[in-house]
C-alpha positions as CSV (number, residue, x, y, z in Angstrom):
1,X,113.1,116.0,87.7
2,X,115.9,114.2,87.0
3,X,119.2,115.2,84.9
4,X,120.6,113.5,82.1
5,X,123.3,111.9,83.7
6,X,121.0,110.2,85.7
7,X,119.2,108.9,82.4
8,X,122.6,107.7,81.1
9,X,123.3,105.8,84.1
10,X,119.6,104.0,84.4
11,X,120.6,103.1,80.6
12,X,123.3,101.3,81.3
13,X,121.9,99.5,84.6
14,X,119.3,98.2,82.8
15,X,121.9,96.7,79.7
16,X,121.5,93.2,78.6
17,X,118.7,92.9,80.3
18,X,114.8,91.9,79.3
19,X,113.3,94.2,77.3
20,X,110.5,95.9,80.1
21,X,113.4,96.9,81.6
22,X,113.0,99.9,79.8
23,X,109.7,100.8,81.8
24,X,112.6,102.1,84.7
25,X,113.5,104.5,81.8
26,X,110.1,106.6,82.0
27,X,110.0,110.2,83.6
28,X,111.3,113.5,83.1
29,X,115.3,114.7,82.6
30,X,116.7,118.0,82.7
31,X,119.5,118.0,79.8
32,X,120.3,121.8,80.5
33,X,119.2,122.7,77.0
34,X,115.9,121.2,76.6
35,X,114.5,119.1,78.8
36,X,113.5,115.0,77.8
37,X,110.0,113.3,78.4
38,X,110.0,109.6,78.2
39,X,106.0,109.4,78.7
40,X,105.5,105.8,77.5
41,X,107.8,102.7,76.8
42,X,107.2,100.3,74.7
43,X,107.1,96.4,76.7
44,X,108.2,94.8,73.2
45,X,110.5,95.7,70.4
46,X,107.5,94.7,68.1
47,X,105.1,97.4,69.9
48,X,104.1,101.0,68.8
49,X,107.5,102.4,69.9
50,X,107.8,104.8,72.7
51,X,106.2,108.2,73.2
52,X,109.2,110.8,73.6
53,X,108.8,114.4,74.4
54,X,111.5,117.6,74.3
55,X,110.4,120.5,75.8
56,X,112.7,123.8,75.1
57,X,112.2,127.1,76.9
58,X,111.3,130.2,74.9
59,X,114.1,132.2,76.4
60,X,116.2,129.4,74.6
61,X,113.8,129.1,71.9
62,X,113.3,132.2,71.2
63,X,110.5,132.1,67.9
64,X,109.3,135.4,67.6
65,X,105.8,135.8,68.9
66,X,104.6,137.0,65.9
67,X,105.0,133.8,63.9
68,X,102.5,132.4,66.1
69,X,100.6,135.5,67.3
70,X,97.3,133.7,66.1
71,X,95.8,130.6,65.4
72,X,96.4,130.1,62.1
73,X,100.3,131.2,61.9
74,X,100.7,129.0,65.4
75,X,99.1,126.0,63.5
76,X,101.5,127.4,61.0
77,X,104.5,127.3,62.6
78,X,103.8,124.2,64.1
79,X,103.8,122.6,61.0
80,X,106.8,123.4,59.6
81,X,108.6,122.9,63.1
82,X,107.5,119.2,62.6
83,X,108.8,119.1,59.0
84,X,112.6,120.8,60.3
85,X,112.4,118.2,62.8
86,X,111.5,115.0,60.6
87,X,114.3,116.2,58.1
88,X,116.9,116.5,61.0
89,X,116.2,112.8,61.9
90,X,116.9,111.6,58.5
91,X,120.4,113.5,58.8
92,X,121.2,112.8,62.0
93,X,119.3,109.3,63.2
94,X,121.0,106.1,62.2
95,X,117.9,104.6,61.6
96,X,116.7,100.9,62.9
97,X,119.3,98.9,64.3
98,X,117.9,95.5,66.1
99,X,114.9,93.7,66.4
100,X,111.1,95.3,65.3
101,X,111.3,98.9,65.4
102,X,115.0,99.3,67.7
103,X,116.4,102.3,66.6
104,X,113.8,104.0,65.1
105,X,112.9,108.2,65.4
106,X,109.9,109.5,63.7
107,X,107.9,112.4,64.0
108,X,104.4,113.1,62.5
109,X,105.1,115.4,60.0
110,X,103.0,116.3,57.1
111,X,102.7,116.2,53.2
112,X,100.9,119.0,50.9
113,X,98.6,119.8,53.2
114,X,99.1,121.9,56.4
115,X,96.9,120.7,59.2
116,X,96.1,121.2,62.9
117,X,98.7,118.8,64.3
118,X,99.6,117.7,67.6
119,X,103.5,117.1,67.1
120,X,104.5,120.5,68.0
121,X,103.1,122.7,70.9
122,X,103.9,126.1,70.9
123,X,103.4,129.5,73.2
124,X,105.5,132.4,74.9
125,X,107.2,129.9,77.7
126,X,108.4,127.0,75.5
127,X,108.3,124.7,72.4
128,X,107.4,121.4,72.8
129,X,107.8,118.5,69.9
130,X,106.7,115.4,70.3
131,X,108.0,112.0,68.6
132,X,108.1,108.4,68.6
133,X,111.4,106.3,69.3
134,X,111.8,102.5,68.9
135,X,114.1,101.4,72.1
136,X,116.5,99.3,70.8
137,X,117.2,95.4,71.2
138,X,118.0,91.8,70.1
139,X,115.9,89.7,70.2
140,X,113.9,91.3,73.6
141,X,117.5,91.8,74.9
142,X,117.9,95.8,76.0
143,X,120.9,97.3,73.5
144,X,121.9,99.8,76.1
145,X,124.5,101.2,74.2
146,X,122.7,101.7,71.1
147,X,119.9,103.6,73.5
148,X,122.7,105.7,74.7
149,X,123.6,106.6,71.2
150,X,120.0,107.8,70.6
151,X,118.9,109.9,73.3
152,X,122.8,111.2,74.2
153,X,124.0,112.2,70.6
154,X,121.4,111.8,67.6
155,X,118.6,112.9,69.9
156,X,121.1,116.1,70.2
157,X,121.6,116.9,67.1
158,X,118.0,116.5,65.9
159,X,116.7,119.2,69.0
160,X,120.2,121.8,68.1
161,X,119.1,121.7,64.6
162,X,115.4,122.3,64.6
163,X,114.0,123.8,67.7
164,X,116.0,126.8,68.0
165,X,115.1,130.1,66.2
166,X,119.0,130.5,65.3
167,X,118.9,127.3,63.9
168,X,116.2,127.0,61.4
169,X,116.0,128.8,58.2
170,X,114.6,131.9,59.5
171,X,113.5,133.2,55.8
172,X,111.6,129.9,54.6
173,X,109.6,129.7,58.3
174,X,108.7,133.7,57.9
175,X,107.5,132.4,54.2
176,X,105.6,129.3,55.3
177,X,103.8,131.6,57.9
178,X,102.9,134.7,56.0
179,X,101.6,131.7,53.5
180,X,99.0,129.8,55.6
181,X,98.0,133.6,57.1
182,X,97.2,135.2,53.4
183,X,95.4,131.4,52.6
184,X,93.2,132.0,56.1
185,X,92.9,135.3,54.4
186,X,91.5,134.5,50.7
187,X,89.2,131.8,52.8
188,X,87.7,134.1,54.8
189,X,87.4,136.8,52.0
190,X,85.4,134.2,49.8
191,X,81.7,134.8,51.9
192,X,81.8,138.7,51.2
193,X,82.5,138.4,47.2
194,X,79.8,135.9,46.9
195,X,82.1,133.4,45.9
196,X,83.0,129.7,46.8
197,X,86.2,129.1,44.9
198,X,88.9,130.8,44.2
199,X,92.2,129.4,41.9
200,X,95.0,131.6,41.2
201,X,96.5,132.2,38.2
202,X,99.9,130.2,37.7
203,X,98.8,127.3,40.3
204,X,100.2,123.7,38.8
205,X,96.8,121.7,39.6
206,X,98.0,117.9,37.9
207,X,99.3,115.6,40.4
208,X,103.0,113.5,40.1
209,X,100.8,110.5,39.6
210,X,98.3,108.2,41.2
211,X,100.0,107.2,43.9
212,X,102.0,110.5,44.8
213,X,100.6,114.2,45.9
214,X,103.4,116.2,44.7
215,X,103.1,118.7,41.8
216,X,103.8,117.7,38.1
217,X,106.7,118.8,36.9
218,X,108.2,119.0,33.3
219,X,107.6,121.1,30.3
220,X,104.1,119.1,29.6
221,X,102.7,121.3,32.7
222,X,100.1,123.7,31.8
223,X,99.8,126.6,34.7
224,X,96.5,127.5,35.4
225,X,95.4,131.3,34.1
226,X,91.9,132.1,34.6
227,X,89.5,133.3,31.7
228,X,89.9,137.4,31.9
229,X,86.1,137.6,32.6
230,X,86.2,135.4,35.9
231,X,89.3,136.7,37.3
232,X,89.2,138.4,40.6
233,X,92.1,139.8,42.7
234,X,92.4,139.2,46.5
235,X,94.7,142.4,48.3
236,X,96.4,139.6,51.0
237,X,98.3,140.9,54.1
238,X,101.6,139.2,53.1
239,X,102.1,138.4,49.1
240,X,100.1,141.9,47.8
241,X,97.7,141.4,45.2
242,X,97.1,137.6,44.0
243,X,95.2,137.6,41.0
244,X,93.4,134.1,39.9
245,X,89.8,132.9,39.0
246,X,86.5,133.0,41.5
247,X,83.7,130.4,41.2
248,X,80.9,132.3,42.0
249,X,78.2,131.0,44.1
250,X,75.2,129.4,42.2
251,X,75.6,126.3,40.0
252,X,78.3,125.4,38.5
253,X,79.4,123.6,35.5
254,X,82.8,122.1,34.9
255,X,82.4,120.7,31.6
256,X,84.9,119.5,28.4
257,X,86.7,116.7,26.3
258,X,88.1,113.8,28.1
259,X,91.6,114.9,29.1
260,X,91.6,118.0,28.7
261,X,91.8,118.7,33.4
262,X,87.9,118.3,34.4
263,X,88.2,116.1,37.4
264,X,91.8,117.5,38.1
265,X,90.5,121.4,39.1
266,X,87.3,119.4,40.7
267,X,90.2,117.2,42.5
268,X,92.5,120.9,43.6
269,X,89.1,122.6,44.7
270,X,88.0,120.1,46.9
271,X,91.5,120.0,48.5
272,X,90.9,123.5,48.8
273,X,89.2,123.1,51.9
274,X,93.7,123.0,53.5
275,X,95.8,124.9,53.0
276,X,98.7,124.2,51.3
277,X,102.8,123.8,51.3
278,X,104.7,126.5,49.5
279,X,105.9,124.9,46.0
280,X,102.5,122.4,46.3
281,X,101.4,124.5,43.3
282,X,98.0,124.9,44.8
283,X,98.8,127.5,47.4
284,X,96.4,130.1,45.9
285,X,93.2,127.3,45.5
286,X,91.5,128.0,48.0
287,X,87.8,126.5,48.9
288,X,85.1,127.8,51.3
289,X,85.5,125.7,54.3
290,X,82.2,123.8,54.4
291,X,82.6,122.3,50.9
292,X,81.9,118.8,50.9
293,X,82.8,115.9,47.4
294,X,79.8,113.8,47.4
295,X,80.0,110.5,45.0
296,X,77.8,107.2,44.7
297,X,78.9,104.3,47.3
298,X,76.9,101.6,46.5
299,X,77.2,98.6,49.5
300,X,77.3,101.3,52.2
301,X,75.3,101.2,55.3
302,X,72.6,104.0,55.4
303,X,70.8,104.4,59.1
304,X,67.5,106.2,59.0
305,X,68.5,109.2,56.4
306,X,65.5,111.3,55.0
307,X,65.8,111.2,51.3
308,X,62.8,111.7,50.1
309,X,64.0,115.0,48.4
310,X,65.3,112.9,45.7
311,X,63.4,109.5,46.5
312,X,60.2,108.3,47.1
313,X,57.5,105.8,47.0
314,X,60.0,102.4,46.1
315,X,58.5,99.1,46.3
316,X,56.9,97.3,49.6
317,X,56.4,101.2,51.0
318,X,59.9,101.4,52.1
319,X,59.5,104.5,53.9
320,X,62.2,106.9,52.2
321,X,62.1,109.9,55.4
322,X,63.4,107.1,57.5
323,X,65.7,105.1,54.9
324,X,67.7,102.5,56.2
325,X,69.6,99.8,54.5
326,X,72.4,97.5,54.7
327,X,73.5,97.6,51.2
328,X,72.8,101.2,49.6
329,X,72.5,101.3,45.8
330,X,74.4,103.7,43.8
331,X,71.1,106.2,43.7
332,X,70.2,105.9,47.1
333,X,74.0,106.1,48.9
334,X,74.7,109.4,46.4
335,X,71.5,110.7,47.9
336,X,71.8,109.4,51.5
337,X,75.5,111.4,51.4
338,X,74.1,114.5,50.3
339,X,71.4,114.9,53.0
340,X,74.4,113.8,55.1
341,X,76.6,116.7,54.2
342,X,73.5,119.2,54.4
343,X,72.7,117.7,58.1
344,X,76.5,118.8,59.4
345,X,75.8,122.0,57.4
346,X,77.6,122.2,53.6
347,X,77.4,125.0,51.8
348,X,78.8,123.4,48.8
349,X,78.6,120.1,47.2
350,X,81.4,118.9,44.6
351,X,80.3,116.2,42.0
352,X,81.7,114.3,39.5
353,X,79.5,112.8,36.5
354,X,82.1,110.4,36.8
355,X,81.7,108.7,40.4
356,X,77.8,109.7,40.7
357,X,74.9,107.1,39.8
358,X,73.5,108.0,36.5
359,X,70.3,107.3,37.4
360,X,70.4,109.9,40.3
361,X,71.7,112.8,38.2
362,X,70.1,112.5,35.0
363,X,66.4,111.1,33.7
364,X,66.0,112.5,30.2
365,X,62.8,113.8,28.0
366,X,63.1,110.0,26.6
367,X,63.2,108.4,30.0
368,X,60.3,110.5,31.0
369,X,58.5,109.2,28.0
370,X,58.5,106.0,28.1
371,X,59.0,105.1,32.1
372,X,56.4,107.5,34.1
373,X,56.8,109.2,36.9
374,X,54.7,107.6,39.3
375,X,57.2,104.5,38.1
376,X,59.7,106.0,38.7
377,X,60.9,106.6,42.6
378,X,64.0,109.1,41.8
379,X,63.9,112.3,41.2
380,X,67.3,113.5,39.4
381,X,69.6,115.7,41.0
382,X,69.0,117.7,37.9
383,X,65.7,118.6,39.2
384,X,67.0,119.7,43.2
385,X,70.0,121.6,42.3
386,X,68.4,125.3,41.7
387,X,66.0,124.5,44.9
388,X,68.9,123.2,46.8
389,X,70.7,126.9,46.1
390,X,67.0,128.8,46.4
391,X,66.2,127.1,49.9
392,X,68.8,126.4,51.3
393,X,71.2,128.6,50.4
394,X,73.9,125.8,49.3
395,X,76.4,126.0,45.9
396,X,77.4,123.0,43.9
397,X,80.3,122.3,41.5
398,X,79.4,120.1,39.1
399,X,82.0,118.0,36.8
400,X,79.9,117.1,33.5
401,X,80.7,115.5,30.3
402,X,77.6,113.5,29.3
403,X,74.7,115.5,29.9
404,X,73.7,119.0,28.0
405,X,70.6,119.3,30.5
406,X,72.6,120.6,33.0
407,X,72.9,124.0,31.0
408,X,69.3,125.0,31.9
409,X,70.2,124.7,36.0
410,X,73.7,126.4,35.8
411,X,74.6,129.8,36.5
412,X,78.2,129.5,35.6
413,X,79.7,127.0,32.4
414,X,83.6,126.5,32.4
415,X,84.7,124.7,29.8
416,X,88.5,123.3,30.6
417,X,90.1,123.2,27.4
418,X,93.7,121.2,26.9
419,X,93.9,122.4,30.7
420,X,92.8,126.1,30.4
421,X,89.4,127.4,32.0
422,X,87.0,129.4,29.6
423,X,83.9,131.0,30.4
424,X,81.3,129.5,28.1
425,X,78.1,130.6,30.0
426,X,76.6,132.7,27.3
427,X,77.3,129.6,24.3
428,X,75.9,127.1,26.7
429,X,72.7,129.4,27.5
430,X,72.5,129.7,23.9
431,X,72.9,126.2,22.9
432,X,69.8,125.3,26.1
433,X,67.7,127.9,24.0
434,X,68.4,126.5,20.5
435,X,68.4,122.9,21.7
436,X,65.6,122.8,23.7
437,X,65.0,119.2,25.2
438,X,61.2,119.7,26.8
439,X,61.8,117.7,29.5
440,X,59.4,118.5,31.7
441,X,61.1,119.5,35.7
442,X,60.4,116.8,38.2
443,X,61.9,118.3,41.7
444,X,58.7,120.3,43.2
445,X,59.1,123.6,44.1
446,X,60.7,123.7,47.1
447,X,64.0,121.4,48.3
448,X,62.4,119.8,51.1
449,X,63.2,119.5,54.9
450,X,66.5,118.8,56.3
451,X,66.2,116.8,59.9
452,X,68.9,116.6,62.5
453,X,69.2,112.7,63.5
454,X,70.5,111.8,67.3
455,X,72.6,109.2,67.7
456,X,71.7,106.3,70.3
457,X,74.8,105.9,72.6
458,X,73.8,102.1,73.1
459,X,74.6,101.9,69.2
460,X,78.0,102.8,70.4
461,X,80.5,99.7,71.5
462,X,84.3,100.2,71.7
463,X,84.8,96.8,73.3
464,X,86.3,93.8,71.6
465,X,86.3,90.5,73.9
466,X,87.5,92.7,77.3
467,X,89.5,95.5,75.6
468,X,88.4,98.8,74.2
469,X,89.8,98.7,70.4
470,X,89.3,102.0,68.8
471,X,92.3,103.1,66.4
472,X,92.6,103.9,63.0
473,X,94.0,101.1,60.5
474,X,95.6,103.5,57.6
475,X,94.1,106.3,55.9
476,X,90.8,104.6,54.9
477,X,89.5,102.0,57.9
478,X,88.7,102.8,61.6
479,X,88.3,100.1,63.9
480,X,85.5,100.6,66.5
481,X,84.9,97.7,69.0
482,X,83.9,94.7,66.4
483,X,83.0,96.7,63.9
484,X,85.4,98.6,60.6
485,X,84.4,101.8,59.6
486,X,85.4,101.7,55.9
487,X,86.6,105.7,54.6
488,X,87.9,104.8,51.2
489,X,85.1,107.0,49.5
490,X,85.6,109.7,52.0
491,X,87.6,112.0,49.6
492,X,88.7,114.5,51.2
493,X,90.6,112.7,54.2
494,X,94.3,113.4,53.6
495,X,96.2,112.4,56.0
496,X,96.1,109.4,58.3
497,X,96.6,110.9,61.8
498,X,93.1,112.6,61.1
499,X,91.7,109.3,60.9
500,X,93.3,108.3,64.1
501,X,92.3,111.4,65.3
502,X,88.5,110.7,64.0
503,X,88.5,106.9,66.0
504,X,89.3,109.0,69.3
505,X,86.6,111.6,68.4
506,X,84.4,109.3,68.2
507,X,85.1,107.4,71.1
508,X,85.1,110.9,73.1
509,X,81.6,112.1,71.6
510,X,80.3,108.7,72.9
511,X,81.2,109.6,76.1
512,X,80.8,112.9,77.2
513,X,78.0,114.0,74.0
514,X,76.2,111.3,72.4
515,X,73.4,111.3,75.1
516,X,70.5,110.5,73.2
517,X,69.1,113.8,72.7
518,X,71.8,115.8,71.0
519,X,71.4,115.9,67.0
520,X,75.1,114.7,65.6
521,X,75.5,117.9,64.3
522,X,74.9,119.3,68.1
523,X,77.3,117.0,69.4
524,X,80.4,117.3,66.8
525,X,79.9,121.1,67.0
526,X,80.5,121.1,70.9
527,X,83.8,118.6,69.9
528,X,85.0,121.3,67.8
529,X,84.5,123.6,70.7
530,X,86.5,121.7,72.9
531,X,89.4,121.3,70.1
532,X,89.5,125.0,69.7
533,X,89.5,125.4,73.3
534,X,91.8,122.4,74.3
535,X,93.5,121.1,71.5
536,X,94.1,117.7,70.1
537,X,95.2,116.3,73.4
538,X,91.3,116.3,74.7
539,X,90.8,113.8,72.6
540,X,93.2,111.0,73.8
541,X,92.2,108.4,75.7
542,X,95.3,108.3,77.4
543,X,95.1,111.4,80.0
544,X,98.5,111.4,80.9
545,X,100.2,110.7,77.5
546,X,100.6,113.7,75.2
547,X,100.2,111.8,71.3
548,X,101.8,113.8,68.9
549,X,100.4,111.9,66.0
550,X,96.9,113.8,65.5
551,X,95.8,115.7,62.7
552,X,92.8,117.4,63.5
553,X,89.5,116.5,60.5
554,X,86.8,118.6,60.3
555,X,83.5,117.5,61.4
556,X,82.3,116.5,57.8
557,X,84.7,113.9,57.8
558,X,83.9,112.3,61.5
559,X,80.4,112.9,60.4
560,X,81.2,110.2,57.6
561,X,82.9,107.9,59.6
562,X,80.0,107.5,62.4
563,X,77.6,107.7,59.6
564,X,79.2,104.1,58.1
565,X,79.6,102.7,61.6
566,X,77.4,99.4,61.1
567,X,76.2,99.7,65.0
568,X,75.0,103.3,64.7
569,X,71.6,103.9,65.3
570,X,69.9,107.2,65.3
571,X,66.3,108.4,66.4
């Protein structure tokens, strides 16, 4: 390995010259302190900028082993490692300076949400962060004086002030730890109280605003306080006894006036599936794990999807335990993603009245009446719920504000009133018995069967003319070969680097799982084995880069981007 002098001196050899000059630059270089990975630089100041590594031993180091003495507290620790880092750049980096990107230092560091990342690697022999830099030019002249300025004093800085033990606010990382461990905890603690949900009392649930993540502020916030018969109390290894409301299992119902916080506690639970930044306000909501938010999509691509629990005999004999379609309706998309979600294996569904088909949720006494049900192909989610919890064992949280039937299905009523939950189960029972609507039930007695489907790998292309194009295009599109995988409905994808992180699973799974007789669900399981086993860096097509901008999804979420893949096709 080289030592940093010898960097300094390559820098200025290569001075004024083209810009691939900077390709001499790439290597290893002892600085003493840490040592400096150049694993990849960029050929044009336009390019994604350079892949930069620092690597720093432990007996510099020197992070306790118990902040990262298991999984979640490393994952943990990692985060907020990325987070002192990103805020030292904007101290310390003087930002772009040149052409394209020249100048630039950036880390992948997250939001409100603390995820699997691959930014920061840490264990008991050193800490490794991993970032982007944009060498610097004019034009696609080398600035070798502005590159010495990075990587000889605000690289420096950045590493003194964030990768040392000494140097970080040792209080706020022991916090952010103990945090994510007693979140892990509740999550884990959910199965055994037979509950699904839990929100604890004094969490701020509104958002900033539409475009922003961050908790409302101001005196118009209302902190959540659960109803005094729903409350529950979690004993947590780190923050003693947080008190807060559990959503049992069953079926739920999240009903009220408009306004008054219905979609926003559907919105907090479904994010409940991360866990979450102190000062987010929804530390303590916490979700079981394999809760998925299914809506209607209508134009989406549907390949071969048995949904003839809720449809069946359309017109021209379309047959629904194979459904396929270019252009899904509202009804039939809602229903395709639930038996979606049920095929990776959800144990609870999160709907809104509000984005669901009404057709699929609801057929009324009057309906019934007038259109019969031999007419009628659709059988209401209104009518599968209580088999869907009998049979298969599977919860749902339901937002309504339309449609009283639901009271005869639902175990548990919570009525959110000018932002406050109350328990009305025993008034709505009351009002199904006194307002009965005679509808007569149309789901059968049973749910009906849920079958794996195996992806073809011929249905798999990542070429485009002679190159391999797989890569995410922001949060919400992957590109895969020709084809864009359109996300925007996937709600609970939060970050981008999971979605970059999705194009290279997929990409992977095509490879080394999607052999033609694996289900999806066998070969995304066997992924996640590998992730746990071998991290995010698996994944990379690149074997002898290390990216530091993925953020590991959950399988529900690849699930839904191979599922839109317009190429897919599945046996």
């Amino acid at each position: 390995m080289l030592n940093g002098a010898e960097l300094r001196n390559k820098i200025r050899k290569i001075n004024g010259k083209g810009y691939k000059a900077y390709k001499d630059l790439e290597g290893g270089y002892n600085f003493g302190s840490y040592k400096l990975f150049i694993d990849h630089a960029q050929g044009d100041p336009f390019a994604s900028p350079s892949r930069v590594r620092i690597q720093v031993d432990q007996h510099l180091a020197q992070f306790p082993s118990f902040l990262f003495s298991s999984r979640e507290r490393r994952i943990a620790l990692c985060d907020y490692l990325a987070r002192c880092f990103s805020k030292a750049i904007r101290k310390y980096s003087k930002g772009i300076r040149g052409t394209g990107k020249s100048g630039l230092i950036s880390i992948d560091a997250g939001k409100q949400e603390i995820l699997e990342r691959s930014a920061v690697v840490i264990n008991k022999d050193f800490v490794e962060v991993r970032f982007v830099c944009g060498l610097p030019a004019r034009g696609r002249t080398v600035l070798g004086r502005i590159a010495e300025e990075m990587f000889f004093h605000e690289i420096p800085q950045i590493v003194e002030a964030s990768l040392y033990y000494k140097a970080v606010n040792q209080k706020e990382a022991n916090e952010f730890v103990n945090l994510v461990e007693d979140q892990e905890f509740i999550r884990n603690s959910l199965e055994a109280r037979s509950l699904v949900a839990f929100i604890g009392n004094g969490a701020v649930l509104p958002r900033e605003s539409g475009v922003s993540d961050a908790p409302m502020r101001g005196p118009r916030v209302v902190k959540f306080q659960s109803p005094p018969d729903l409350e529950v109390a979690f004993d947590v290894p780190n923050h003693g006894t947080i008190r807060g409301m559990g959503i049992p299992k069953g079926v739920t119902l999240i009903v009220g006036g408009g306004y008054h916080g219905k979609s926003t506690l559907l919105r907090a639970i479904e994010r409940g599936v991360y866990n979450h930044i102190p000062g987010d306000g929804r530390e303590w909501v916490i979700t079981v794990k394999d809760a998925v938010k299914i809506r209607a999509e209508d134009g989406r691509r549907v390949e071969k999807v048995d949904i003839s629990p809720f449809i069946n005999n359309l017109p021209f004999g379309q047959d629904t335990r194979s459904f396929s379609t270019e252009d899904a309706s509202g009804s039939t998309s809602q229903a395709a993603n639930i038996i979606e979600a049920l095929e990776m294996g959800a144990k609870l569904l999160l709907i809104d009245e509000d984005t669901s088909a009404t057709n699929f949720m609801i057929r009324d006494v009057r309906m019934q009446a007038l259109v019969a049900k031999e007419k009628e192909p659709i059988t209401p989610f209104l009518d599968k719920v209580r088999s869907l919890l009998g049979d298969l064992g599977v919860s749902t949280i339901l937002v309504v504000g339309g449609s009283g039937d639901y009271f005869d299905v639902a175990d548990t009523v919570i009525m959110m009133d000018e932002y406050l939950p109350r328990n009305v189960t025993a008034q709505a029972k009351k009002i199904a018995l006194e307002y009965q609507t005679n509808r007569r039930p149309e789901g059968g007695e049973h749910f009906g069967e849920v079958r794996g489907r195996v992806p073809l790998p011929e249905s798999f292309d990542p070429q485009k003319g002679r190159k391999v194009k797989v890569k995410a295009k922001g949060l919400e599109t992957v590109q895969f070969g020709y084809y864009q995988i359109e996300l925007d409905f996937v709600e609970q994808l939060v970050d981008v680097s999971q979605t970059r992180a999705i194009a290279d699973i997929i990409y992977y799974a095509w490879k080394k799982y999607f052999d033609g007789r694996r289900s999806l669900r066998e070969a995304l399981e066997l992924v996640e084995r590998d992730l746990d086993t071998h991290g995010l860096d698996m994944i990379s097509p690149f074997p002898n880069q290390k990216p530091g901008d993925y953020a590991r999804p959950r399988k529900y979420e690849v699930a839904a981007a191979i599922n839109r893949l317009r190429s897919l096709k599945v046996k």
